[in-house]
gemmi code that builds the backbone of each chain (N, CA, C; Angstrom):
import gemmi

chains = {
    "A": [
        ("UNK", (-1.753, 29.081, -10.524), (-1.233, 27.906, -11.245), (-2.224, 26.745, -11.119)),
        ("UNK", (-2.185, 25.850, -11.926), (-2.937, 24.833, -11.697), (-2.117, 23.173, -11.557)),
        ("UNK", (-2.991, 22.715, -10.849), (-2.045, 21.173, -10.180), (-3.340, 19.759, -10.539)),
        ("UNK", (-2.631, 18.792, -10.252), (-3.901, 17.744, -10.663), (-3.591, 17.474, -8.826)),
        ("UNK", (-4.721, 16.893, -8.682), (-5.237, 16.110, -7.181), (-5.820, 14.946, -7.478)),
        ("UNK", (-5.230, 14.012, -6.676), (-6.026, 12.756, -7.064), (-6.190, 12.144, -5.578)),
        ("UNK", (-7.703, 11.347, -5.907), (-7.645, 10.835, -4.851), (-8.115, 9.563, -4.608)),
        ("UNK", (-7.838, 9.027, -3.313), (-8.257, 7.403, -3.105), (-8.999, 7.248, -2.423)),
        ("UNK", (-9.345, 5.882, -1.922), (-10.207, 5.138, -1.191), (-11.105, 6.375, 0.038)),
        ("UNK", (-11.136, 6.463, 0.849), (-12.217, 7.242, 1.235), (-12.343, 8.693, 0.717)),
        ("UNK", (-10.994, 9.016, 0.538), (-10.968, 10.269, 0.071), (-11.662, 10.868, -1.626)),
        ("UNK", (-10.981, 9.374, -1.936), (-12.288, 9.802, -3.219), (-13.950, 9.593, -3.364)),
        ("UNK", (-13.985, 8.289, -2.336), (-15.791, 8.330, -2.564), (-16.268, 9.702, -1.611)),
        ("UNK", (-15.098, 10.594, -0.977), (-15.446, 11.725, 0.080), (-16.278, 13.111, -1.489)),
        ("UNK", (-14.931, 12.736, -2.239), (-14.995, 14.204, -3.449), (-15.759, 13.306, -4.175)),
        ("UNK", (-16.023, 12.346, -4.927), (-17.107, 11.520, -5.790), (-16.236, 11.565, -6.979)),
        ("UNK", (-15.272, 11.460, -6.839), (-14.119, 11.777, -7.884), (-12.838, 11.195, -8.097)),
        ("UNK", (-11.861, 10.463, -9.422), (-10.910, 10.194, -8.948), (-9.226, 11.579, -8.632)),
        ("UNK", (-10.291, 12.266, -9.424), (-8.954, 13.185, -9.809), (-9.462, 14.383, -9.963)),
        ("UNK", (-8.838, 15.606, -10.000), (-9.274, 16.926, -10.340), (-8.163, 17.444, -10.553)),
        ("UNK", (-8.545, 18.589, -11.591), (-7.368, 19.903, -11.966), (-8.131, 21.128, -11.329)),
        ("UNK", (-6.695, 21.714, -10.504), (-7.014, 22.731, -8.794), (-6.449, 24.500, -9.718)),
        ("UNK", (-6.843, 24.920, -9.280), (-6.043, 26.583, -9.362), (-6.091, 26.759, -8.397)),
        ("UNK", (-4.834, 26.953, -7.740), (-4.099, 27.432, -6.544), (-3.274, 28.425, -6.753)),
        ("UNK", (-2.942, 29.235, -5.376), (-1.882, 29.882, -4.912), (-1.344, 29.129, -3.858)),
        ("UNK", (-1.524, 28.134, -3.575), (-0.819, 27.053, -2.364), (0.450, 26.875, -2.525)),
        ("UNK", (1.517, 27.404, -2.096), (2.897, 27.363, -1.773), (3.003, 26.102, -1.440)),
        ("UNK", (2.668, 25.262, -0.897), (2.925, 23.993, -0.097), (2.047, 22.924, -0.149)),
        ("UNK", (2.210, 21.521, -0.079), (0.894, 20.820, -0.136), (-0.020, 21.057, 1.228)),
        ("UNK", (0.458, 21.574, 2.606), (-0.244, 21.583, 3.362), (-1.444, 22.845, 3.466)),
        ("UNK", (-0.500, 23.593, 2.440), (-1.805, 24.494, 1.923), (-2.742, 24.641, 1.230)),
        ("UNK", (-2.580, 23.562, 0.500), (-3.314, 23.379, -0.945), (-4.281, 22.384, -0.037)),
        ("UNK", (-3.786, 21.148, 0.930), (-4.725, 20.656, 1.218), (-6.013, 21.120, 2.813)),
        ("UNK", (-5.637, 22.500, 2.962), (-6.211, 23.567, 3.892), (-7.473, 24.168, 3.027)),
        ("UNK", (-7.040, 24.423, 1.847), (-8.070, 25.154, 0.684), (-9.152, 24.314, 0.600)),
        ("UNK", (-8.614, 22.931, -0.142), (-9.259, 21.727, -0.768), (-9.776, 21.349, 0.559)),
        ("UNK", (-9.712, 21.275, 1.801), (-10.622, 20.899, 2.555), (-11.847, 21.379, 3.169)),
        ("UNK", (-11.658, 23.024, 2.885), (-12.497, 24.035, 3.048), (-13.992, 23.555, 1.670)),
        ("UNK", (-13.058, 23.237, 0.412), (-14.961, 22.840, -0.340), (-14.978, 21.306, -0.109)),
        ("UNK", (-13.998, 20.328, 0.191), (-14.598, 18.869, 0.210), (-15.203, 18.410, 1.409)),
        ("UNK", (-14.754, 19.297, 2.779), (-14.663, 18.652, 3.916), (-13.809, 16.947, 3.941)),
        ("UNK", (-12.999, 16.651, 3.801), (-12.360, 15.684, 4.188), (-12.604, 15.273, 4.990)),
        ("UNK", (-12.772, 13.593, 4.729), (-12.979, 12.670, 6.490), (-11.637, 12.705, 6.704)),
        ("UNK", (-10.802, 12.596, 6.459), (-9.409, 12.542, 7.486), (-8.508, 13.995, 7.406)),
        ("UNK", (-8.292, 13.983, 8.888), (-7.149, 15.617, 8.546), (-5.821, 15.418, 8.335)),
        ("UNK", (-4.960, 15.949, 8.354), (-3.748, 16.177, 7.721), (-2.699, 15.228, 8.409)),
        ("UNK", (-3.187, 15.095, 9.737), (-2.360, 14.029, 11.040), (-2.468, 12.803, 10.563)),
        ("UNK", (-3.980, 12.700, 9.685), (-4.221, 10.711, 9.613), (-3.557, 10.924, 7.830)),
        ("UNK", (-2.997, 11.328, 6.990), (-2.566, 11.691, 5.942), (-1.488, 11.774, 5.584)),
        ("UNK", (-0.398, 10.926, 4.392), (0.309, 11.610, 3.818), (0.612, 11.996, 2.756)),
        ("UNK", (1.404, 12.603, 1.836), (1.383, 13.713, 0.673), (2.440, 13.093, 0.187)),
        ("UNK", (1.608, 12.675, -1.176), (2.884, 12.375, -2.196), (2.835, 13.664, -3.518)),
        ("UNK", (3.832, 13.991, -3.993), (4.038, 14.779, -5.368), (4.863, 13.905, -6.308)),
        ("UNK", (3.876, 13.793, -6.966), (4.765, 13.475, -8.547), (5.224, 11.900, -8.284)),
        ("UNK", (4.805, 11.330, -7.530), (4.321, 9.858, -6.710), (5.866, 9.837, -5.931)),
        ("UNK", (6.268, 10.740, -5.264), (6.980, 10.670, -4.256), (6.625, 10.961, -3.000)),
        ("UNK", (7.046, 10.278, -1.706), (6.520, 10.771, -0.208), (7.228, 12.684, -0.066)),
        ("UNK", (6.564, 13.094, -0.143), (6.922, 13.869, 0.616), (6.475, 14.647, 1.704)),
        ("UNK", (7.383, 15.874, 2.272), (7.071, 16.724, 3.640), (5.745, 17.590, 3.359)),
        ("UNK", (4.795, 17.510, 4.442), (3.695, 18.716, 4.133), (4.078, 20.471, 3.405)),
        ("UNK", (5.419, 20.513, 4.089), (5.830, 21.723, 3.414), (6.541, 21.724, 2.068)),
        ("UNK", (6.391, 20.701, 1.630), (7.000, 20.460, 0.535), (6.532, 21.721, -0.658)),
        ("UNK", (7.224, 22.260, -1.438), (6.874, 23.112, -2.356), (6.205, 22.787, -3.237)),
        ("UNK", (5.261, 23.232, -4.071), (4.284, 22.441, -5.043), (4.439, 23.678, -6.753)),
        ("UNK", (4.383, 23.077, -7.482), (4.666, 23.913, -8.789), (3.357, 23.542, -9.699)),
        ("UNK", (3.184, 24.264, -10.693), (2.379, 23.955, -11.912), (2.427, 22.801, -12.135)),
        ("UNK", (1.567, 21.973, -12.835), (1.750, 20.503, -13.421), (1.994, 19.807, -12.432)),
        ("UNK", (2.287, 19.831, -11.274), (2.184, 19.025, -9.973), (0.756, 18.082, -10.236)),
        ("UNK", (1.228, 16.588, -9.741), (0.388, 15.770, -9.404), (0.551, 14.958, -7.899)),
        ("UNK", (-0.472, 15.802, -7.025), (-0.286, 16.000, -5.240), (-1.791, 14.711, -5.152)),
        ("UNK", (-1.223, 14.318, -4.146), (-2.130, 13.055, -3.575), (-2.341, 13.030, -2.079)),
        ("UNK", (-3.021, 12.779, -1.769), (-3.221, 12.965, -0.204), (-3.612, 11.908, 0.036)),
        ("UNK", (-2.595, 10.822, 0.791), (-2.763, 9.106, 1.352), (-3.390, 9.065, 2.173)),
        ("UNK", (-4.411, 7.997, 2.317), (-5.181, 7.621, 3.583), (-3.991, 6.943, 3.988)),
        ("UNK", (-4.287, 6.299, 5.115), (-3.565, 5.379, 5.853), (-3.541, 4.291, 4.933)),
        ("UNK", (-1.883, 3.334, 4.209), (-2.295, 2.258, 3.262), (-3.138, 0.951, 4.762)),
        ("UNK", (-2.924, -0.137, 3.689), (-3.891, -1.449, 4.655), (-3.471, -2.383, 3.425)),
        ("UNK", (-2.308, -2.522, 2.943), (-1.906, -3.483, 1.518), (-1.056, -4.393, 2.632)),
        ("UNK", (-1.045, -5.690, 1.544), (-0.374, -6.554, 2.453), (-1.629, -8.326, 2.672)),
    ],
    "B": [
        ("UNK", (11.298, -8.010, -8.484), (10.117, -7.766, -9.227), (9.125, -7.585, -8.378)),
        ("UNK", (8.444, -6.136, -8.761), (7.095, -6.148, -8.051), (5.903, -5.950, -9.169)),
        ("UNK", (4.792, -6.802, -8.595), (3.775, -6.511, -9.693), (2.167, -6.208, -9.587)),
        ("UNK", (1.088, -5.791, -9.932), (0.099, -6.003, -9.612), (-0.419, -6.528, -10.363)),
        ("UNK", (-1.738, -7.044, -9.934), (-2.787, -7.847, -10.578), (-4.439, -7.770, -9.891)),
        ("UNK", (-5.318, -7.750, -10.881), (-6.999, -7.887, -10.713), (-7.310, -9.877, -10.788)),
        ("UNK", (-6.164, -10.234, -11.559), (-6.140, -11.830, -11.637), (-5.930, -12.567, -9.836)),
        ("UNK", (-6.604, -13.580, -10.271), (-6.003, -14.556, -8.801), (-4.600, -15.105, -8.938)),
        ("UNK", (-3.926, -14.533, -7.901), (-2.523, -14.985, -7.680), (-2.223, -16.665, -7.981)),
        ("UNK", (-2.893, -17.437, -7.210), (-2.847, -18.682, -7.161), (-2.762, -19.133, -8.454)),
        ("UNK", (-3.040, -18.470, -9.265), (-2.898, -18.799, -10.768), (-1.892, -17.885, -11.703)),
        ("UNK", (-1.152, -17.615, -11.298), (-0.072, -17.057, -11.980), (1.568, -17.903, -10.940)),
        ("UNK", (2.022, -18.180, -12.141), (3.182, -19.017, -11.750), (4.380, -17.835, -11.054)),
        ("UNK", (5.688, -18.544, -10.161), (6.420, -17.892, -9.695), (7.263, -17.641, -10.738)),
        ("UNK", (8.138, -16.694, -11.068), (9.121, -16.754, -12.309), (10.192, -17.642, -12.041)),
        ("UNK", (10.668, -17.950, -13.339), (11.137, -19.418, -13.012), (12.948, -19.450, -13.023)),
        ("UNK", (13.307, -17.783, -12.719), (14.683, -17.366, -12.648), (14.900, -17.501, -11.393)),
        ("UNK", (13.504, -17.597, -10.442), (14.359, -17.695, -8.811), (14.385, -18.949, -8.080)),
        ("UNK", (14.280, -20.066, -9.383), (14.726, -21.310, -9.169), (15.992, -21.526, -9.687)),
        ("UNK", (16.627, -20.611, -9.868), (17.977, -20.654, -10.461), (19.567, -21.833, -9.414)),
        ("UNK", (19.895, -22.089, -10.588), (20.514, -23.200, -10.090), (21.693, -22.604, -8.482)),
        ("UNK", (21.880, -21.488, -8.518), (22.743, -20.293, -7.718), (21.632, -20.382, -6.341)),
        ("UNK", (20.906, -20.927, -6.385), (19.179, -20.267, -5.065), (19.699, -21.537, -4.575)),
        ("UNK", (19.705, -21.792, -3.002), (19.276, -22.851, -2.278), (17.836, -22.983, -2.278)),
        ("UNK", (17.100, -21.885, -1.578), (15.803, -22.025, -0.866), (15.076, -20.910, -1.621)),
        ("UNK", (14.105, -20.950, -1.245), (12.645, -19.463, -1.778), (12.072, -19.913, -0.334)),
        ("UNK", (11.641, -18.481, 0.231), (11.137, -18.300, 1.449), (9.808, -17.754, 0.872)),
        ("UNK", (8.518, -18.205, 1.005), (7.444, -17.843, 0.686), (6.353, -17.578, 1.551)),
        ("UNK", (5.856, -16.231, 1.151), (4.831, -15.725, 2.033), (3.346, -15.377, 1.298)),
        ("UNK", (2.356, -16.100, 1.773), (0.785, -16.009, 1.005), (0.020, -14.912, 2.086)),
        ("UNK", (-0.369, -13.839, 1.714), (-0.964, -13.367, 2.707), (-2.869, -13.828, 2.138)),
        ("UNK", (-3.680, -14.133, 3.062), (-5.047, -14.813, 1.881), (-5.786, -13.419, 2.986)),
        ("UNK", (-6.879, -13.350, 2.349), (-8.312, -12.362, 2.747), (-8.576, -13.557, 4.284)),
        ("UNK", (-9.140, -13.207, 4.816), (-9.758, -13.620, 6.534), (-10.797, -13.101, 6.690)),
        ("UNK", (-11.774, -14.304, 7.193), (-13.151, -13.866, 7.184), (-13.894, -13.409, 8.435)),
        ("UNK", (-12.466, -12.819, 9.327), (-13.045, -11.575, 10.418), (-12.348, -10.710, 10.865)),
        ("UNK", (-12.604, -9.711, 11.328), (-11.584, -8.515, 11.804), (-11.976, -7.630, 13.169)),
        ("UNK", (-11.517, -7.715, 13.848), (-12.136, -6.952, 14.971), (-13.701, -7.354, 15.276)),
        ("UNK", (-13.713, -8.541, 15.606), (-15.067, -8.976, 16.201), (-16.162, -9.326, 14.633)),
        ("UNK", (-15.906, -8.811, 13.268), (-16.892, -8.759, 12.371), (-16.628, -9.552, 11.764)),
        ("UNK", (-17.437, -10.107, 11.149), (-17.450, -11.716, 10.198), (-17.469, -10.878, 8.620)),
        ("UNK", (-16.244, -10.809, 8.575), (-15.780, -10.188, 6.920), (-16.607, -11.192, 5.809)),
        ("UNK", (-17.027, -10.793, 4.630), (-17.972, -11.669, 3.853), (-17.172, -11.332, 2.585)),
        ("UNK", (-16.703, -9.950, 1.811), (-15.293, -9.749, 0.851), (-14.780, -8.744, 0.988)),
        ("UNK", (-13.532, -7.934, 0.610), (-13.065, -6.603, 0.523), (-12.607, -6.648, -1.319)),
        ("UNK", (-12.566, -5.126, -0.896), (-11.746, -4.638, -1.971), (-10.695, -3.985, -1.904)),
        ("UNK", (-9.150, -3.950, -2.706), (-8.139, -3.643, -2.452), (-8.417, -2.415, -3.775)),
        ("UNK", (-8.099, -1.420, -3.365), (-7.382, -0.217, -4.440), (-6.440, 0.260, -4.596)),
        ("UNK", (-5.606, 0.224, -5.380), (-4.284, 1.057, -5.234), (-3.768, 2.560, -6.091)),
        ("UNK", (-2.825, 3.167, -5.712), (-2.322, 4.014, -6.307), (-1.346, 3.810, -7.544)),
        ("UNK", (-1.592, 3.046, -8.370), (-0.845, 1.807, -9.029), (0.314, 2.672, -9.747)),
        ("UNK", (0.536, 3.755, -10.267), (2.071, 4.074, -10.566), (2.909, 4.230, -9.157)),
        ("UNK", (2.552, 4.791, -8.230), (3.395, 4.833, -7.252), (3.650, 3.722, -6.375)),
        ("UNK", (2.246, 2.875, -6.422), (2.811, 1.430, -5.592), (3.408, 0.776, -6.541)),
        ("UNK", (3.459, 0.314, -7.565), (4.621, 0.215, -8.707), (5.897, 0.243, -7.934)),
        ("UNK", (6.293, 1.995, -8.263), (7.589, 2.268, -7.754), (8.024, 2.198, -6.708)),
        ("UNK", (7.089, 1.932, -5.606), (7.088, 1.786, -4.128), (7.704, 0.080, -3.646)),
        ("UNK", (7.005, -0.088, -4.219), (6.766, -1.968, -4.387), (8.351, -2.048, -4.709)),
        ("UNK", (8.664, -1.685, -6.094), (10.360, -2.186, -6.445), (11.519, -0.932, -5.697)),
        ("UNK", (10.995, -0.149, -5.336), (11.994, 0.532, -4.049), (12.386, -0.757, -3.382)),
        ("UNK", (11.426, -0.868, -2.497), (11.458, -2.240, -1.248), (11.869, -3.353, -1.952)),
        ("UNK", (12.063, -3.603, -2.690), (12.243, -5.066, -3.243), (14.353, -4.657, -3.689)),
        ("UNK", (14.365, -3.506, -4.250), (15.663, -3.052, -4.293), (16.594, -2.980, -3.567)),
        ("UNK", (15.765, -2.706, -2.116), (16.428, -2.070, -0.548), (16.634, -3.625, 0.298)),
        ("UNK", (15.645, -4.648, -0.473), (15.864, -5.965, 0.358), (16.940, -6.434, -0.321)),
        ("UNK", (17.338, -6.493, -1.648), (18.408, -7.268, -2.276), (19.800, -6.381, -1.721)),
        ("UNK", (19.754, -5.454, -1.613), (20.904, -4.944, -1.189), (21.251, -5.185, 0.187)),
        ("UNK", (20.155, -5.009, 1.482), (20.336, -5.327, 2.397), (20.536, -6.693, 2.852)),
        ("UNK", (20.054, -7.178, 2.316), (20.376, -8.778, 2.652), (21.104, -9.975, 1.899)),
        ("UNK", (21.333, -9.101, 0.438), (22.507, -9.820, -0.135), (21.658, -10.943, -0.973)),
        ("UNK", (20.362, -11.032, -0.927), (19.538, -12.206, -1.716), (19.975, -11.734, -3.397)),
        ("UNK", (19.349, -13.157, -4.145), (19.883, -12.387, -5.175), (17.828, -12.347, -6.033)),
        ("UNK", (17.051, -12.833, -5.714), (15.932, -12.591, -6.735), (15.012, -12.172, -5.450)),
        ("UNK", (13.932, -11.675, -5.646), (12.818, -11.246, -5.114), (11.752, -10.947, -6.095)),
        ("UNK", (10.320, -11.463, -5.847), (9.432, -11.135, -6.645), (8.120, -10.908, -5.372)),
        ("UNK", (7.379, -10.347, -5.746), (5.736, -9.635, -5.057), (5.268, -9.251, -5.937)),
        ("UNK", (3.847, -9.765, -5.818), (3.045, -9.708, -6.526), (1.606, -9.462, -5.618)),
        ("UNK", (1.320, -8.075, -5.503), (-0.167, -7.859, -4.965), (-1.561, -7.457, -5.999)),
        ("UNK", (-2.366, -8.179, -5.273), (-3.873, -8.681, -5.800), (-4.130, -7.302, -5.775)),
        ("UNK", (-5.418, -6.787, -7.049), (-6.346, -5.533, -6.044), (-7.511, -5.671, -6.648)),
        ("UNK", (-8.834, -4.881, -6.725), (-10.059, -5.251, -7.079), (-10.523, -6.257, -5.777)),
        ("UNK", (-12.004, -6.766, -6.231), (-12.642, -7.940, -5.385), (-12.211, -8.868, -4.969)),
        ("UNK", (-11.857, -9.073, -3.823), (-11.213, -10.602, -3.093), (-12.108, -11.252, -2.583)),
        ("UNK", (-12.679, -12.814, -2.514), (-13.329, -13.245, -1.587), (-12.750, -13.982, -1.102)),
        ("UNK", (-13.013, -14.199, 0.523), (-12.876, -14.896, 1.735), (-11.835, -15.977, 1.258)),
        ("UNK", (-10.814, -16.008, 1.765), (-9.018, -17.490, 1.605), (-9.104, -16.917, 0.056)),
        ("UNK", (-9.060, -16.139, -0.686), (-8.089, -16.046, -1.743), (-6.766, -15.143, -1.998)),
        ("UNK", (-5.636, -15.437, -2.028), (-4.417, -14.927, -1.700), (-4.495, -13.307, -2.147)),
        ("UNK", (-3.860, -12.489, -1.233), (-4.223, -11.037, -1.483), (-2.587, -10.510, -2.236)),
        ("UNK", (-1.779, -11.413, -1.585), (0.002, -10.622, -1.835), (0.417, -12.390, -1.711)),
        ("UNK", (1.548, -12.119, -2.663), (2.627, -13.527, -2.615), (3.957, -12.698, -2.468)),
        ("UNK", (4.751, -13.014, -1.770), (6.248, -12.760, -1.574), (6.870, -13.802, -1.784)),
        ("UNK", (8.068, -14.024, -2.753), (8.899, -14.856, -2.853), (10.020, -14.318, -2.898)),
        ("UNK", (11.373, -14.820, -2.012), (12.486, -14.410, -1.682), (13.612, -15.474, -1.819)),
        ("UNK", (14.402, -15.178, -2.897), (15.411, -16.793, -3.159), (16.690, -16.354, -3.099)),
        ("UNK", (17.754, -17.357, -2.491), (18.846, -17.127, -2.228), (19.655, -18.119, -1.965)),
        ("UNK", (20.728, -18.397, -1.977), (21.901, -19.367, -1.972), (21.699, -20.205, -0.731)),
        ("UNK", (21.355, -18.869, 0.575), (20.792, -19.869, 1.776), (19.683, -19.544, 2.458)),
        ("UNK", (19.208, -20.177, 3.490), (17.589, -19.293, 3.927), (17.891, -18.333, 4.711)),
        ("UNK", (18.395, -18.075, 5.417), (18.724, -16.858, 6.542), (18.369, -16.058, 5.892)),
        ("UNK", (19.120, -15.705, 4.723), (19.025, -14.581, 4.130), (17.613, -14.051, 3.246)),
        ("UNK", (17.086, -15.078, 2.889), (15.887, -15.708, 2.058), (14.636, -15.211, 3.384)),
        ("UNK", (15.317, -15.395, 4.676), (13.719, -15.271, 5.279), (13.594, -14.122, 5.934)),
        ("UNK", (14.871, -13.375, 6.231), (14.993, -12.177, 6.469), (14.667, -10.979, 5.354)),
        ("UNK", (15.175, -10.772, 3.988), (14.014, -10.530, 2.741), (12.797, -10.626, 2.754)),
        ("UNK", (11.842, -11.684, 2.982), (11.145, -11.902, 2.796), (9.819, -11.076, 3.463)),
        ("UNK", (10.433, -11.328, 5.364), (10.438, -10.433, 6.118), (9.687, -9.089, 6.242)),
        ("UNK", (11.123, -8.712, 5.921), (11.521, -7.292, 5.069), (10.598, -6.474, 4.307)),
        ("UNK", (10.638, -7.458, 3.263), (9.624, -7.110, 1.575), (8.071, -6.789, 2.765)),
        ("UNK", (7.184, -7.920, 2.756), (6.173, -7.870, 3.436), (5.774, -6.514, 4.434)),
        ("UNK", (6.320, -6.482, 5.113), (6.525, -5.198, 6.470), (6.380, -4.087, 5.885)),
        ("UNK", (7.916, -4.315, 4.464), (7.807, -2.590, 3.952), (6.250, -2.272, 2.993)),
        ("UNK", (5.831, -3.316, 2.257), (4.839, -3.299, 1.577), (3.316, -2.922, 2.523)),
        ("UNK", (3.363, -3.354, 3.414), (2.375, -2.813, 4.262), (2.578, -1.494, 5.412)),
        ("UNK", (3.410, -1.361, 5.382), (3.861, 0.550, 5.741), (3.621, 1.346, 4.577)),
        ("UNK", (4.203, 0.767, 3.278), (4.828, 2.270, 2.457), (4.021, 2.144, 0.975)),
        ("UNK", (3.544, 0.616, 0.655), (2.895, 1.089, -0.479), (1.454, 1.064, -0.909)),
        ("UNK", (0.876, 2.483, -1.674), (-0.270, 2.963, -1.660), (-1.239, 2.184, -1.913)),
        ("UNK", (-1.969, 1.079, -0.834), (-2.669, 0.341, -1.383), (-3.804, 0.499, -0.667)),
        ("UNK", (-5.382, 0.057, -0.218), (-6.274, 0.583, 0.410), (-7.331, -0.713, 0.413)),
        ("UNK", (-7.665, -0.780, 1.736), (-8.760, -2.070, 2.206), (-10.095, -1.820, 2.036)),
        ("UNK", (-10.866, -2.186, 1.742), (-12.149, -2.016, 2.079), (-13.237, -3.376, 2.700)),
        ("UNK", (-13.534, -3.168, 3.687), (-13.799, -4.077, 3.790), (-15.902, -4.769, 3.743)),
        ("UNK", (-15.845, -5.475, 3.580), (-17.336, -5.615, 3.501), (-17.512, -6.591, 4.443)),
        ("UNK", (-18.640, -6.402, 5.078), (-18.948, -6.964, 6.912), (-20.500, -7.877, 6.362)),
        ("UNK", (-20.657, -9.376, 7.579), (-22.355, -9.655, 6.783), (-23.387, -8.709, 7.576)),
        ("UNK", (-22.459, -8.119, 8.963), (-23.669, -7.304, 9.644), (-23.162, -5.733, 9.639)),
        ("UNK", (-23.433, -5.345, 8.904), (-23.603, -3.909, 8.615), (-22.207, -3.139, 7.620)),
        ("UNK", (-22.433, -1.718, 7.789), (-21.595, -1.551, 6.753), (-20.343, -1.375, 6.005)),
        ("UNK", (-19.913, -1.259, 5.009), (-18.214, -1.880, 4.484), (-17.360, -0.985, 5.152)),
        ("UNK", (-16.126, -0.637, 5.429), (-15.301, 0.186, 5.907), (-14.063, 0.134, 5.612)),
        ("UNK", (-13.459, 0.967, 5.568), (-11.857, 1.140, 5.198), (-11.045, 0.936, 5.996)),
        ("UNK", (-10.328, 0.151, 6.032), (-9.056, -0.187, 7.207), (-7.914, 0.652, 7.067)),
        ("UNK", (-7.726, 0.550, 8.176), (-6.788, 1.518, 8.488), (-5.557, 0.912, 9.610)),
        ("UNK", (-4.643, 0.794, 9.346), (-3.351, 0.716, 10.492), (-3.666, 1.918, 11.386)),
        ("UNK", (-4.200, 1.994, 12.447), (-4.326, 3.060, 12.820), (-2.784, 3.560, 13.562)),
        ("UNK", (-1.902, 2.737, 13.938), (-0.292, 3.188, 14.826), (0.103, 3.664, 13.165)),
        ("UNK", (0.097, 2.959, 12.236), (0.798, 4.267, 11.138), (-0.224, 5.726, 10.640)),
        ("UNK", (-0.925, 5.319, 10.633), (-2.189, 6.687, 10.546), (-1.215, 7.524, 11.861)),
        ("UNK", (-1.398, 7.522, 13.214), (-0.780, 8.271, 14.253), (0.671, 8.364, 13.959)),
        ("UNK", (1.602, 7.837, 13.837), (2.725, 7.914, 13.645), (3.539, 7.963, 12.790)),
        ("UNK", (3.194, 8.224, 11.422), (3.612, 8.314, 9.872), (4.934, 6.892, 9.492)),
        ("UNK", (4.957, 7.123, 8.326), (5.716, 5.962, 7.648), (7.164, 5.876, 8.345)),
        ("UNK", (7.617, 6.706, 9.492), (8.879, 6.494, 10.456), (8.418, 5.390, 11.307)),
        ("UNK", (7.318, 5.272, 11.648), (7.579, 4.711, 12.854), (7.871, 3.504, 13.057)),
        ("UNK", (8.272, 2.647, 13.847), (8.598, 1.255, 13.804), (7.949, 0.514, 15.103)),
        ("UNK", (6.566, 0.490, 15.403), (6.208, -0.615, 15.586), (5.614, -1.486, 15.211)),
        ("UNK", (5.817, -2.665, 16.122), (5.913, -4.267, 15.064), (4.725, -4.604, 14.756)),
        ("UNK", (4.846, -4.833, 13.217), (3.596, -5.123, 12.568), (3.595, -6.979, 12.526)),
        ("UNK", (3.850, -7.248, 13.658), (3.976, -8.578, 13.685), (2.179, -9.750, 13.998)),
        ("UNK", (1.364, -8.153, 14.362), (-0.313, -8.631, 14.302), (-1.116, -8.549, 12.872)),
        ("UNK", (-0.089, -8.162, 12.307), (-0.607, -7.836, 10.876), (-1.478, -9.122, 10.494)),
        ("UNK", (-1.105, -9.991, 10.686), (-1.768, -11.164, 10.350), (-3.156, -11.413, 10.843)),
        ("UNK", (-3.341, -10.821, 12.381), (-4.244, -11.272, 12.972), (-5.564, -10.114, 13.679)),
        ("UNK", (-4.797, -8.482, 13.606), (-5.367, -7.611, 13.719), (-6.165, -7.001, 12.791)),
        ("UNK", (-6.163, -5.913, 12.965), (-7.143, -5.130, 11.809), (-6.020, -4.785, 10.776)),
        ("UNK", (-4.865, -5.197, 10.954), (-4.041, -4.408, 9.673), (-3.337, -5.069, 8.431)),
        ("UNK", (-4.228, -6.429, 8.333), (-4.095, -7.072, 7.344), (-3.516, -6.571, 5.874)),
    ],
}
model = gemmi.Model(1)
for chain_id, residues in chains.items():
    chain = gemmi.Chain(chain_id)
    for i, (resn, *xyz) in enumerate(residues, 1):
        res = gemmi.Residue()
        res.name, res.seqid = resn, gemmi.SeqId(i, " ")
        for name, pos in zip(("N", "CA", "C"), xyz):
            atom = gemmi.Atom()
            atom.name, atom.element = name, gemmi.Element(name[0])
            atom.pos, atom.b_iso = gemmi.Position(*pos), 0.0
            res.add_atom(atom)
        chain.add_residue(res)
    model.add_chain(chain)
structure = gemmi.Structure()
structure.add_model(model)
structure.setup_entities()
């Protein structure tokens, strides 16, 4: 299936990118972001991170479907 | 109301419903850029956001303050793009019949906006190079945790 990934502040100047469309078999975002870290190397791991779908917070195990749009939060700093 | 903007705050007026004749007070909060952070003489940052979800993030919290505290208007409005040094980054305005309630909102709004919505620092230093801020107790402890972001002002977690 395929999902969009988008990403921010370090994480995107990490991929040089704001966004990408993924083909996965990732059941979960914590899997999808296990894959995706294997070609980006990510500066932050999954502990300093959280996962929104479809611009909601959700659980790393959260289930992920086609047309999914998965984000992986740095730590915010708004305010 | 929550809103964003690339414009300078200082120049966009408060809406003029939360001067409503029903409001005693507006409890107002300017958060401005600071020109140091952890020992470094900050020179500008840049704010980025996730702007549909801090959107919806932004008027979550602004929803969860009117209910919890019984105010009746709330507006925020955060800056993003290039800031330089004292120009307002976030305005909170919180209006209500009396202040208690007005400053406890206000509070509120602020705190949740810097836990929960997707926004991102960057900062630019005059001696060496820019870096991304980070809350590091919410980085370790995810968007549950509750300690007091009451250094926000004065730490690195502006």
């Amino acid at each position: 299936m395929k999902v969009k990934v988008r990403y921010f502040a370090a994480l995107r100047e990490k991929v040089g990118a704001g966004e990408e469309m993924v083909e996965t078999d990732a059941k979960n975002a914590i899997e999808l972001f296990h894959q995706l870290n294997k070609r980006h190397s990510f500066p932050l791991d999954s502990s300093h991170l959280k996962v929104s779908i479809n611009r909601h917070y959700q659980d790393w195990d959260y289930g992920i479907k086609a047309d999914d749009e998965i984000v992986f939060l740095p730590p915010v700093a708004g305010g | 109301m929550f809103a964003l903007t690339t414009n300078p705050i200082n120049q966009i007026e408060i809406p003029a419903h939360l001067k409503a004749p029903k409001n005693g007070g507006i409890v107002l909060f300017e958060g401005l850029v600071r020109n140091h952070n952890e020992g470094q003489a900050v020179r500008s940052l840049e704010y980025e956001c996730f702007e549909e979800m801090a959107q919806s993030e932004g008027n979550k919290i602004i929803n969860e303050a009117i209910s919890k505290f019984g105010v009746k208007d709330i507006y925020a409005i955060h800056r993003y793009g290039h800031l330089e040094i004292g120009e307002v980054a976030i305005r909170v305005a919180a209006s209500a019949p009396h202040r208690h309630e007005a400053f406890l909102a206000c509070q509120y709004v602020i705190d949740e906006i810097k836990h929960r919505v997707p926004i991102w620092k960057k900062e630019h230093y005059l001696n060496g190079p820019s870096e991304w801020v980070a809350c590091h107790q919410c980085a370790d402890h995810g968007a549950g945790h509750d300690h007091d972001h009451g250094h926000a002002q004065g730490g690195k977690h502006l």
